[in-house]
N, C-alpha and C positions, 0 to 999 in steps of 0.2 A: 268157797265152792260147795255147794249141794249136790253131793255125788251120788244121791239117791235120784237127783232129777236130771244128772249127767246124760247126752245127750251125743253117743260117740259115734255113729251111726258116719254122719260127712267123716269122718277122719278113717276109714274103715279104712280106705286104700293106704292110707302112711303107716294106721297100725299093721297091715299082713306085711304092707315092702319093710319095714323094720325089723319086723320078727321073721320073714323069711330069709331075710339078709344075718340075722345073727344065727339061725340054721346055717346057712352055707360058711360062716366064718367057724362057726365050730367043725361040720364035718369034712370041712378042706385040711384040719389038721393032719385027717386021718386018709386023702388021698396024695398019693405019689404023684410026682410029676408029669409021668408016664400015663395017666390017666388025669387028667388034667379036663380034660374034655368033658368030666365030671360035673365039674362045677362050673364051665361054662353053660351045659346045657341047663341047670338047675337056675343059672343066672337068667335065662330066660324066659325059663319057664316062672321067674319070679314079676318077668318085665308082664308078660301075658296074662298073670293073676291080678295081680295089680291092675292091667288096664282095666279088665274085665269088671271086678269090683270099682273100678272109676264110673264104667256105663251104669253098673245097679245102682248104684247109689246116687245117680247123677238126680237132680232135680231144677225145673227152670226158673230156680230162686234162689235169692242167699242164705245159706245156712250157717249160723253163728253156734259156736260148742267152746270148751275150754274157758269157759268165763270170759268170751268173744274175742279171744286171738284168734281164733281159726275160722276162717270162713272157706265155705266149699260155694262158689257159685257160679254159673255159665264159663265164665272167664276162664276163673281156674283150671274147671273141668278142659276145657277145650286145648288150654295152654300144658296145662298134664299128658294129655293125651298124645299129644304132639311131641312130649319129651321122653314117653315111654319110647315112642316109635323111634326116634333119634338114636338113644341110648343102644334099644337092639340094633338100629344098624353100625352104629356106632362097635360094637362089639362083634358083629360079623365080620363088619373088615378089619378089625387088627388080629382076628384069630391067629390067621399066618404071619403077618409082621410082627406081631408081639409075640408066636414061637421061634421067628426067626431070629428074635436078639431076646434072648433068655429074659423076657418081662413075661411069659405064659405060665402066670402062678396066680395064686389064690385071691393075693392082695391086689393083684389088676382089676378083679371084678368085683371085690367088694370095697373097693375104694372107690370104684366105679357108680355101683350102687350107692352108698354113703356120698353121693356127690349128689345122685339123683334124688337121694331124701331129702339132703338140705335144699335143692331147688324148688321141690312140692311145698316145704314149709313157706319158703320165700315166697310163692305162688298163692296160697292160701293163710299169709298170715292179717291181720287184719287187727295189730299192737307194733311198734315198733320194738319190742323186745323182740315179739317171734319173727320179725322182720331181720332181725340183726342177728336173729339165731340161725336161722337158714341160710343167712347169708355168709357168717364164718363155718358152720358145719361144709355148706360147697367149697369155699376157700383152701379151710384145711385139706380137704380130699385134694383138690388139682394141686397143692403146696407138695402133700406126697407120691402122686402121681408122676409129675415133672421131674421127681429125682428117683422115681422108679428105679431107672436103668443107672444104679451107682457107680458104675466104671465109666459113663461117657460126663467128658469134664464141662461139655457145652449145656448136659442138661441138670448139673447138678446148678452150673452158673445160674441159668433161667431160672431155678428155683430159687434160688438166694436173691434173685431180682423181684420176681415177682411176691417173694413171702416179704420182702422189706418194704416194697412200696403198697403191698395190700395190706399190712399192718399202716402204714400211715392213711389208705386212702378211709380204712376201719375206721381210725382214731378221728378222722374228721367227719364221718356219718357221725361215731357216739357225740361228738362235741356239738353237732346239727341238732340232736336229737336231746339232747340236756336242756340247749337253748330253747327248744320249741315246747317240751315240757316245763319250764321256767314260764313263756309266756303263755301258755294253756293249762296247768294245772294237769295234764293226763295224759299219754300215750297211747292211748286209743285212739285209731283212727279215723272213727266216724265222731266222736268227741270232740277233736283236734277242730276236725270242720265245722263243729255247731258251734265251738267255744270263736272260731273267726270270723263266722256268718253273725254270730251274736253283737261281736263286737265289746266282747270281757276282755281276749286276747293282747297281750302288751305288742303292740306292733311294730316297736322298733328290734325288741327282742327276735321279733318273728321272723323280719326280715335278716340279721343277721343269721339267725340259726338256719335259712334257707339257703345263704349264700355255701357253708358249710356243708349242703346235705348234697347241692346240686354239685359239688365238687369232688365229693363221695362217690357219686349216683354217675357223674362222668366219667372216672377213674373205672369203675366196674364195667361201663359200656366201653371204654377205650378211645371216648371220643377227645378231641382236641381240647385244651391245652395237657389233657389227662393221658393220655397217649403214649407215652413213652417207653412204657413197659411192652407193648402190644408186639415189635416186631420183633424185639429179643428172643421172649419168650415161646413165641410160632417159629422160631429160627433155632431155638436152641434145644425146644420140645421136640423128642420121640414122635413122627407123625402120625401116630395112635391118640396119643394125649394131646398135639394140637388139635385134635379134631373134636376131642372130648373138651376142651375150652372155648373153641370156637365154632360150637353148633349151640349144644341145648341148651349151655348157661346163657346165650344171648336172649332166648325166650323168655329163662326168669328173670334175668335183668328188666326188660321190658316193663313185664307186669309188675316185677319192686318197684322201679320208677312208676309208674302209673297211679300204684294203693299210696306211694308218698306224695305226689308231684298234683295227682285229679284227686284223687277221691281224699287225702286229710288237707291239702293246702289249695283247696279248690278257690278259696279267699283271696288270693296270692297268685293268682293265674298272670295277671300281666307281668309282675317281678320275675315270675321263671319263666316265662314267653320267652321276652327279652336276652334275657343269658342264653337259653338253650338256642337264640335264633344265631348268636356271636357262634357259639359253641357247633354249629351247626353248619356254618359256611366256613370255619377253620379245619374242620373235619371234610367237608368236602373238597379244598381246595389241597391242604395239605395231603392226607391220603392217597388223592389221585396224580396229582403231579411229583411227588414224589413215589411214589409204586413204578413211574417211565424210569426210574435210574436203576430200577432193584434186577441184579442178574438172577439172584436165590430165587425158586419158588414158593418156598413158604412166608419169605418172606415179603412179598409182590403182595401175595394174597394176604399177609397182616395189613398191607396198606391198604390195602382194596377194602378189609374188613372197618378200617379206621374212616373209609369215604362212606359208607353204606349206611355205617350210626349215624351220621349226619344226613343221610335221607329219613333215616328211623326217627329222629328229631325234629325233623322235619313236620312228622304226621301229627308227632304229639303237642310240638309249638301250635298248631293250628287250632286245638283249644275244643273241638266240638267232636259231634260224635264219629263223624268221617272223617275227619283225621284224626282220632283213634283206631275206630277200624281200619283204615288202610295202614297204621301203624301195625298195625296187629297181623294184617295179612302179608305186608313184606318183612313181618317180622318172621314168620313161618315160613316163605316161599324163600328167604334168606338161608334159611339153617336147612331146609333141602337142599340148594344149590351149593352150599359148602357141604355139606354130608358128600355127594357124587365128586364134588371138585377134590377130597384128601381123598375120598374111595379109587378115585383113578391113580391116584400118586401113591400110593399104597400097594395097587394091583400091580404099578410099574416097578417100585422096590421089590427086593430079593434080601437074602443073607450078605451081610459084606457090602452093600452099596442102596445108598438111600437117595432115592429119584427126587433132589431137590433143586434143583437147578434147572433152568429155562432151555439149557444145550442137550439136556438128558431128553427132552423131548424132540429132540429133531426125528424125522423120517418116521414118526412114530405110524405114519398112516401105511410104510411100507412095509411096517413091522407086523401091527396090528390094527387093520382098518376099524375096526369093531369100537377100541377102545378110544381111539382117537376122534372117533364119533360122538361117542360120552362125553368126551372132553370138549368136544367143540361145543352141545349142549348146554353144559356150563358155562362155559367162558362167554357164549352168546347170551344166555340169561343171567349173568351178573354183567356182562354190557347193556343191559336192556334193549335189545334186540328183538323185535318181531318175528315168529308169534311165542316165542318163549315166554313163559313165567314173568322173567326180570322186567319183561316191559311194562306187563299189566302192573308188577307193583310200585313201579315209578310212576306211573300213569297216573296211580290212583291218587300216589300223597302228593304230585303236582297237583291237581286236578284240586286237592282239598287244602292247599294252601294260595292259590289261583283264586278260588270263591272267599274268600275270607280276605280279599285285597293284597295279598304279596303275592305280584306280580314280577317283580324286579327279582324278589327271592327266588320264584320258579326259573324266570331266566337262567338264572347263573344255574339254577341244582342242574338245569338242562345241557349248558355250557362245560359243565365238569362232568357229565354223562359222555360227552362227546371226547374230550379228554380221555378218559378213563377207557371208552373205548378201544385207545392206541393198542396197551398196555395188553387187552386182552386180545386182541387179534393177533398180536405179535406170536403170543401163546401158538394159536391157528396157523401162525406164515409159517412155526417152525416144524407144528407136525406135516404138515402137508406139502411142504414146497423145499424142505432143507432136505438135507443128505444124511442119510444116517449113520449114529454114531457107533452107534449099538446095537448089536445083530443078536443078543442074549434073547432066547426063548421067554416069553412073558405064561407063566404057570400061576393060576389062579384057581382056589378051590371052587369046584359047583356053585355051593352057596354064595357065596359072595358074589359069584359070576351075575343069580340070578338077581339078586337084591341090588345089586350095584345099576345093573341094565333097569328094571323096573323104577330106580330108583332116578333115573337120568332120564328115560322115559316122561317120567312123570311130569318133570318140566315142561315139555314139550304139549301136552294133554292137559295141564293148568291154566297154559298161555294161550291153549285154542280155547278152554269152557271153562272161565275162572269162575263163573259166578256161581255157584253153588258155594264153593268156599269162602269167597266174599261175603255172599249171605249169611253163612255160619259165624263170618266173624262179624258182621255187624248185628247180629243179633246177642250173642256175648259179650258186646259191647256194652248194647241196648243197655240188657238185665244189671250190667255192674253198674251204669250209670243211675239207672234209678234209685239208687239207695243215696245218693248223696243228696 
């Protein structure tokens, strides 16, 4: 590397969120508990700096720096932006649930943070070394996050589940990734695909190390037969830290699928069609029809989360640029409608009692109309319900696996939409029509009040004028595709 002709300019946003994150790890030694609030706000004000330098610095090309592991382009940018904004809301709503069970210290937020760097690398990596560095830098954070709160014995469990099986799902990406450097000579991404497109690459190698990577790459997304971990760990996580698993990292997941999956094994498109399309109607079918038996609500919702990667797979099986983009766009319109859906269940927990069960929401609407309105928001837009959000994003990846001749595919994804529906009305029968359990005052701080409502809102104002954001994301597309 020629560090005279270093070029750090695209990395500006990971070098301040790092260095402003190793500030706040230092000067939290020196605040008290009682001022706690300290370093939540600094935590923000790190999200907002960072975004901020993400807009300057943005440019509508790709940018290669690091001796071309990092790249900064449309994509990225776009997929960043959307996990700064997550992150903060993400940490408005557990303000009070994480002082209400003594996790409102120093290590919530800079764990937090440290989760959200390894996702920007993951985001912008463009080698699979810095692919596999992003990807256990976010690991480790949620491995400590989950056993945060070390007196409760269900979260220390989920940890031990999910650090054992993400250490193996690891060990089968590095094994993926050995293989595919055996038959390509290089780990560079755009390499990998001139060396396939060439036709230098040992191809039997290739296809085995794919089998491996897609297995890896499943496990992270929590799709079927990888699955297994997903409702433990939502069931046994602190609902602060399932919502910090199951919102932003779904975004970076995406895009690592995508720099491995399009843009280096672009060669290799029909071999991972194929799996991810198995992978794809096992996740929908299991997901949903099992989430009708689940009494737990976080857990309901891990199932829901395990049917929804199999519409995400959906966009990507389909191979072209609209079913990327519409991957891309229910992949975002996804991680808003879980942000409001744990921001409601958060708002309804207190001290001493955690709002996880389907009975805790009965009469909710005679409790509190307001909130019970958010919630129906949700629950109507991850049923893909008209005019919410959830419909337009199911619409679209039908719509782009329909043109591409799977037809029979759209059936069923439409058939387990309907399904799935059950499961969340139910949700609906019980705040509205059931008798209430629980007469406990629901006290929610301002902020959250405001960001929660905006936030649920927005669903509703996506699903009437989606296409501006559609735009955004097929044009993000556009730019990443061109480079391949």
């Amino acid at each position: 590397m020629n560090w005279a002709d270093l070029n750090l300019v695209p990395a500006m946003p990971e070098i301040f969120l790092i260095s402003a994150l190793s500030a706040i790890l230092l000067l939290d030694l020196f605040i008290s508990d009682a001022r706690r609030s300290i370093t939540y706000g600094l935590s923000l004000l790190t999200l907002a700096g960072t975004a901020a330098l993400q807009v300057y610095t943005f440019e509508p090309y790709a940018q290669y720096t690091l001796s071309n592991m990092f790249v900064a382009d449309p994509l990225a940018s776009l997929v960043k932006l959307a996990m700064y904004g997550a992150t903060a809301m993400i940490l408005v709503y557990s303000r009070q649930y994480a002082a209400d069970r003594d996790m409102y210290k120093g290590e919530f937020f800079t764990l937090a943070l440290f989760a959200l760097f390894g996702m920007n690398v993951m985001v912008s990596a463009s080698h699979f070394l810095s692919l596999y560095m992003g990807l256990e830098l976010l690991s480790l954070s949620l491995y400590a996050l989950i056993a945060l709160q070390r007196d409760s014995v269900p979260a220390t469990e989920a940890a031990m589940k999910y650090f054992v099986l993400g250490a193996l799902a690891s060990g089968l990406l590095l094994y993926g990734m050995s293989m595919v450097y055996g038959a390509t000579g290089t780990l560079e991404i755009a390499a990998i695909a001139k060396a396939i497109h060439g036709g230098s690459a040992n191809q039997l190698l290739l296809v085995f190390g794919l089998v491996f990577l897609v297995a890896g790459l499943a496990f992270k997304l929590g799709a079927v037969p990888f699955h297994m971990w997903v409702p433990d760990v939502y069931q046994g996580s602190p609902t602060a830290i399932t919502l910090m698993i199951g919102a932003a990292p779904k975004l970076a997941a995406f895009v690592f699928i995508f720099r491995i999956l399009v843009q280096g094994l672009d060669g290799l498109t029909a071999d991972w069609q194929s799996m991810l399309a198995i992978m794809a109607v096992l996740s929908m079918a299991i997901g949903n029809i099992t989430a009708i038996a689940q009494t737990n609500l976080k857990r309901m919702l891990a199932y829901s989360t395990i049917s929804h990667m199999g519409f995400l797979m959906l966009g990507l099986l389909a191979g072209n640029e609209q079913g990327y983009s519409s991957a891309l766009f229910y992949a975002i319109t996804y991680v808003l409608t879980t942000l409001a859906s744990f921001g409601v269940i958060m708002a309804l927990s207190r001290a001493g009692f955690e709002c996880d069960k389907l009975e805790d929401l009965k009469g909710l609407n005679s409790r509190n109309s307001w909130y019970a309105a958010l919630m129906l928001l949700t629950m109507f837009s991850l049923a893909g319900i008209p005019p919410l959000v959830g419909f337009y994003a199911k619409f679209a990846v039908i719509k782009a696996i329909v043109d591409i001749g799977l037809v029979k595919l759209a059936v069923f994804a439409v058939a387990m939409s309907l399904i799935g529906a059950f499961y969340y009305l139910r949700v609906v029968k019980h705040m509205y029509f059931d008798e209430v359990q629980d007469t406990s005052p629901i006290v929610v701080r301002g902020d959250m009040q405001l960001v929660l409502s905006l936030n649920a809102l927005a669903l509703l104002v996506l699903g009437v004028v989606p296409e501006r954001l559609i735009e955004i994301c097929v044009e993000a597309m556009k730019q990443s595709l061109t480079v391949l």
